[in-house]
N, C-alpha and C positions, 0 to 999 in steps of 0.2 A: 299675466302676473310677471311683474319684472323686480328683482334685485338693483338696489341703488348701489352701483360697482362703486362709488367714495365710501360709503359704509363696509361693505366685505373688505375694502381694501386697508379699509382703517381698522379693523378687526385682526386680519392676516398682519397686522401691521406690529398689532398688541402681542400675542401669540410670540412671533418671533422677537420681538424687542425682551417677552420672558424669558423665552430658550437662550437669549444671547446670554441677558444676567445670570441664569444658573448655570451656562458655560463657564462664565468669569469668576464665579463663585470656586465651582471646582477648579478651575487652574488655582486660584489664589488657596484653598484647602492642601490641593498639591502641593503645591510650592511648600506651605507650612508644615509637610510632614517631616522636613531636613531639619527643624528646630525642635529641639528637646522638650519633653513635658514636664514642666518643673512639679505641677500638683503630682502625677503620680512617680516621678524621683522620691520628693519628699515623704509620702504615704510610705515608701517601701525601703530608704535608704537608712543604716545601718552603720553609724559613726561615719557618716557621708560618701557611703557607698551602697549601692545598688544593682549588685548580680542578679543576670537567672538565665536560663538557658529559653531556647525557643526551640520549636519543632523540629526542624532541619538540623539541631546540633550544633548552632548557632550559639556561643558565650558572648553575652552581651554587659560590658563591664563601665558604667557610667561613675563620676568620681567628680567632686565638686559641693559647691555651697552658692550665694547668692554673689560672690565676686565672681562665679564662671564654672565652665564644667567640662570637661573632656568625657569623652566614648569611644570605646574598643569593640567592634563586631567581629569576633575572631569564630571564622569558620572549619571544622573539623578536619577538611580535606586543606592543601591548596598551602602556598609556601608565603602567599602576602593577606594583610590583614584590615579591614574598615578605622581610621581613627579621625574622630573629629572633634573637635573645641569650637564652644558656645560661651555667648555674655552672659552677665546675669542673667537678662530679662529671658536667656531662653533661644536669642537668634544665634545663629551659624555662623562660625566666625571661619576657621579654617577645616578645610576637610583635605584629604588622601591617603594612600594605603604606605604602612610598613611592614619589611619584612619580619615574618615571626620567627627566624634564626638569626638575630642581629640588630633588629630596630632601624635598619636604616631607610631613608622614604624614598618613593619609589614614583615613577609616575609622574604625572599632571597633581600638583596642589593648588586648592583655592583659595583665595582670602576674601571673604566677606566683609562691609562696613556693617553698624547695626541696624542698618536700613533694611539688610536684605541683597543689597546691590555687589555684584563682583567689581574689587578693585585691582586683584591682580593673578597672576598665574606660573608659576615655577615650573620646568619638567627637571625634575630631580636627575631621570634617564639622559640627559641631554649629552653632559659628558664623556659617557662610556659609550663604548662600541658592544662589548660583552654583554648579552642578557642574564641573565640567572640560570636560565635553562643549559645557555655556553659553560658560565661555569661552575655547572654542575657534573657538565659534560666530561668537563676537565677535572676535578675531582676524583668521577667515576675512573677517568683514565690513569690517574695516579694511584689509583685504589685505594683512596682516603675513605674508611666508611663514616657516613655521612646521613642523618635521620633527621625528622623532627620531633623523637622522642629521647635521644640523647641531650640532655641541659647542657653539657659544655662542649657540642656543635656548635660554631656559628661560622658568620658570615657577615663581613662588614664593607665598607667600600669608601675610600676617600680620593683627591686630587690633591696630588702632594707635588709643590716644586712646579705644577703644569705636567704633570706624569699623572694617571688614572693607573690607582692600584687596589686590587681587592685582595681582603686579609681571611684567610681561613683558618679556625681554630678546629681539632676534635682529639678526643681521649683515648688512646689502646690502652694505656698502664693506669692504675688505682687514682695515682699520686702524680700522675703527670699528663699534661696536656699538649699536643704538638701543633705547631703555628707554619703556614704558607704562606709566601705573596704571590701573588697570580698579579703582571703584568698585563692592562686591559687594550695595551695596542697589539698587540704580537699573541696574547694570550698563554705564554711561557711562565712557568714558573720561578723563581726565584727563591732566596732568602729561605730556606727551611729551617726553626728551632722549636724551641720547647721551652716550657714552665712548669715548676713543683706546684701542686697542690696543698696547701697549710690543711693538716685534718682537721683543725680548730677553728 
C-alpha cells in the first residue's frame, strides 16, 4: 500500500494555504480594532456623545457625527490619558496620549491617511529634558500641593524664544490661584505669581 506523496503533499498544501488566510484575516481584524464603531456610537450616542465606563475604570468619552470623531480613554489611576481622532468613515486618523492636569501631548503621535497607512510621527517629548515625574519632583520640593483631584492644578509646557519652560498652576486661598515657571534645562524655578478667581 503506498501513498501518492504529490497528493498528501497537495493536501498539506491546502490545509496550510487556510491557516495562512485565517492568519491574515486576524491581523487585518486586529489592525481594525483602532477604528471606531460607528453602528454602535450611533445606537448609544446622546446629542453626539457617547460615555460609559468599562471594567477596569476605564472612562471612555467618544464625541463626533459623520464629519469625524475624537476618543478619550481616561484611566482612573496614572497622570496621561488615550486620545484619538477618526474620519468619517470610521478610520484612525491621529492617536496619542495627553496629560490629564493640562492637556498637553505627550509622547510619540501618529497620523494616519484614510487608507490606514502611517504618514507621519511627532515625539512631542523631544524638546524637553524634564519628565513629568522630574517635575513633580520639583514640585514636591517646593511643596506646592499638587493632585489630580484638585481642578485648578495644572500643568502645562511650551518652548518659548528656544527656552523649554514648564508652567505650574495650584490653589491654597478660596479666590486665588498661584502660578510657577519651572526652567526645563537647569530645572530651577522662576517667575512666581498669582491670579484672583471671579466667583461668577
Amino acid at each position: 500500500q503506498t501513498c501518492a506523496l504529490p497528493i498528501c503533499f497537495e493536501y498539506l498544501a491546502v490545509i496550510l494555504f487556510i491557516h495562512s488566510c485565517l492568519a491574515q484575516n486576524n491581523i487585518i481584524k486586529t489592525s481594525n480594532m483602532k477604528n471606531i464603531n460607528i453602528v454602535e456610537f450611533n445606537s448609544h450616542q446622546i446629542n453626539g456623545e457617547y460615555i460609559r465606563k468599562m471594567d477596569d475604570g476605564t472612562v471612555v468619552i467618544q464625541v463626533g457625527d459623520s464629519s469625524g470623531y475624537t476618543e478619550r480613554q481616561i484611566p482612573e489611576s496614572g497622570w496621561f490619558y488615550s486620545y484619538k481622532e477618526f474620519y468619517g468613515s470610521g478610520e484612525l486618523k491621529t492617536e496619542g496620549k495627553l496629560f490629564k492636569k493640562g492637556e498637553f501631548q505627550s509622547g510619540i503621535w501618529s497620523q494616519y491617511d484614510e487608507s490606514g497607512k502611517l504618514i507621519s510621527t511627532t515625539n512631542y517629548d523631544e524638546p524637553y529634558k524634564l519628565t513629568i515625574d522630574s517635575v513633580l519632583a520639583i514640585i514636591k520640593s517646593e511643596k506646592i500641593p499638587f493632585s489630580l483631584e484638585n481642578k485648578y492644578n495644572e500643568i502645562t509646557r511650551e518652548v518659548l524664544d528656544s527656552i523649554a519652560i514648564w508652567y505650574v498652576n495650584w490653589r491654597i486661598q478660596q479666590n486665588r490661584v498661584e502660578t510657577i515657571e519651572i526652567l526645563d534645562e537647569s530645572g530651577k524655578t522662576r517667575s512666581r505669581n498669582f491670579y484672583l478667581i471671579n466667583k461668577n
